[in-house]
C-alpha positions in Angstrom: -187.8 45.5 7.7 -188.5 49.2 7.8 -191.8 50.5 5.8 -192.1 53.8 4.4 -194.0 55.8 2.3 -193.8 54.8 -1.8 -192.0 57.6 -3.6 -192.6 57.9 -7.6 -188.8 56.0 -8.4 -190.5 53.0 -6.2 -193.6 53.2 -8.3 -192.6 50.5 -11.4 -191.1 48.6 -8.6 -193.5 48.2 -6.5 -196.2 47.2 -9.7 -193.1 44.9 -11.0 -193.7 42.9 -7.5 -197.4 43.2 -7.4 -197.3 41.2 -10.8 -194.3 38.5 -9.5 -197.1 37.9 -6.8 -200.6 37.5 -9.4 -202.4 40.5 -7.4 -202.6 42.3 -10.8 -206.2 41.7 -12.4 -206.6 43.0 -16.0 -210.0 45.3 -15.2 -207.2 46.9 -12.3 -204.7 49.5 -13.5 -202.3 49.0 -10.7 -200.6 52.1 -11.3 -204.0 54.0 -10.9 -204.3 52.5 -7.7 -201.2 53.6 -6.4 -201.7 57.2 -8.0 -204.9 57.0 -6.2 -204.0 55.8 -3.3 -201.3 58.6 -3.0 -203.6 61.3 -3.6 -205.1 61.8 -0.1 -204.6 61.4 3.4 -206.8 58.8 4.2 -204.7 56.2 2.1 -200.8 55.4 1.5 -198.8 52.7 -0.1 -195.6 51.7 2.0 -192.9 49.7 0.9 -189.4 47.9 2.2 -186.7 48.4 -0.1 -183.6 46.1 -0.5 -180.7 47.5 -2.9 -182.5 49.2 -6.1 -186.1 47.7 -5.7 -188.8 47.2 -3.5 -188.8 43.9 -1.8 -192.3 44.2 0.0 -195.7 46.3 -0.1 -199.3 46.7 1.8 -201.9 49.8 0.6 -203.7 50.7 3.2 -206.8 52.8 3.2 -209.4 54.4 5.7 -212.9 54.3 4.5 -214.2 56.5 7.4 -215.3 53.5 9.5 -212.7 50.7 8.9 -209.1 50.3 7.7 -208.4 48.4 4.9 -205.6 46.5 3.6 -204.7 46.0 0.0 -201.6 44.5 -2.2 -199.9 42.8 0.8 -196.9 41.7 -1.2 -193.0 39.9 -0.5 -190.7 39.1 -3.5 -191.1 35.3 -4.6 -187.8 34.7 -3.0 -187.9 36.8 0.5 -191.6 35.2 1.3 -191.5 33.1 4.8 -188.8 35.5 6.1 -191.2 37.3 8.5 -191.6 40.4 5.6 -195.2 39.5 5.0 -195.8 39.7 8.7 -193.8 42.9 8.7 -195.8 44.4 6.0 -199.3 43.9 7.4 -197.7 45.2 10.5 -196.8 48.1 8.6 -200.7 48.6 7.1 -201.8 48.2 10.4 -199.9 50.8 12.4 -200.3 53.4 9.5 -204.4 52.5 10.1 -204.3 52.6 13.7 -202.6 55.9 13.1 -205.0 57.7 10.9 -208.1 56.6 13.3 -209.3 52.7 11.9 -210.6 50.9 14.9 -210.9 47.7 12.9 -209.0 46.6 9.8 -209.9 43.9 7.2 -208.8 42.5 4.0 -210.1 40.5 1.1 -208.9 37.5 0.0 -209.9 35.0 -2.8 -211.4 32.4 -1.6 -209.3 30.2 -4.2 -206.4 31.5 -2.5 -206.1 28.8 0.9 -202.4 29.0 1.8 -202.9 32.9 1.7 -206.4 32.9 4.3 -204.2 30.6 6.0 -201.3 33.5 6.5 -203.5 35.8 7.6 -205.6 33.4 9.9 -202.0 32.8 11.7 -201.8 36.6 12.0 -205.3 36.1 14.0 -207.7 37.8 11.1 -210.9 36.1 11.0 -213.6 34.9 8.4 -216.3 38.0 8.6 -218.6 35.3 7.4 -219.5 38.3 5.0 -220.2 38.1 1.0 -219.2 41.2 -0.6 -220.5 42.7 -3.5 -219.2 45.3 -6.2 -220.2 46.9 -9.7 -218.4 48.7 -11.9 -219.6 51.9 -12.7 
């Protein structure tokens, strides 16, 4: 279950599985995110590979004050083999790494047996509401 750095063959892999596992959203061009995500040292999209393709991924990201973890993904068929776990393993070291002393996701709230994952990982509700706009 070893994580490393995306390379540009992985890239329509790696949006290939983000699809497989519904965390594409139209208004999100996933292969902007990666490209942005690659362009600087305070983010970085890993990935496991198994034979040609990618078989897990987590972006992780450093805002300056707390690491973040994006597309946490496992192939349909690998999930529940300890990959997931692996992944946000993965996210985490790479933020502990570049200086995050805290990290945090965002989940749907429509999403249970996902917040569920994670709450058996031992993240916790920030009893937070976040907020966005598009520019």
């Amino acid at each position: 279950m070893n994580f490393a750095l995306i390379t540009d063959d992985d890239v329509p892999h790696v949006v290939a599985l983000w699809q497989q596992c519904g965390l594409t959203r139209p208004w999100n061009d996933p292969y902007l995110d990666i490209a942005e995500a690659r362009r600087g040292p305070t983010s970085a999209v890993l990935v496991s590979r198994r034979g040609d393709g990618v078989a897990a991924s987590v972006m992780a990201g450093l805002d300056g004050h707390r690491g973040w973890l994006y597309y946490v993904a496992v192939a349909p068929a690998l999930q529940g083999t300890g990959l997931g776990r692996a992944a946000v393993a993965a996210g985490e070291d790479w933020l502990r790494e570049a200086g995050a002393r805290k990290v945090q996701l965002m989940v749907r709230s429509t999403n249970a047996q996902v917040v569920g994952f994670y709450e058996r990982l031992g993240y916790e509700d920030q009893a937070t509401t976040v907020l966005g706009r598009w520019f």
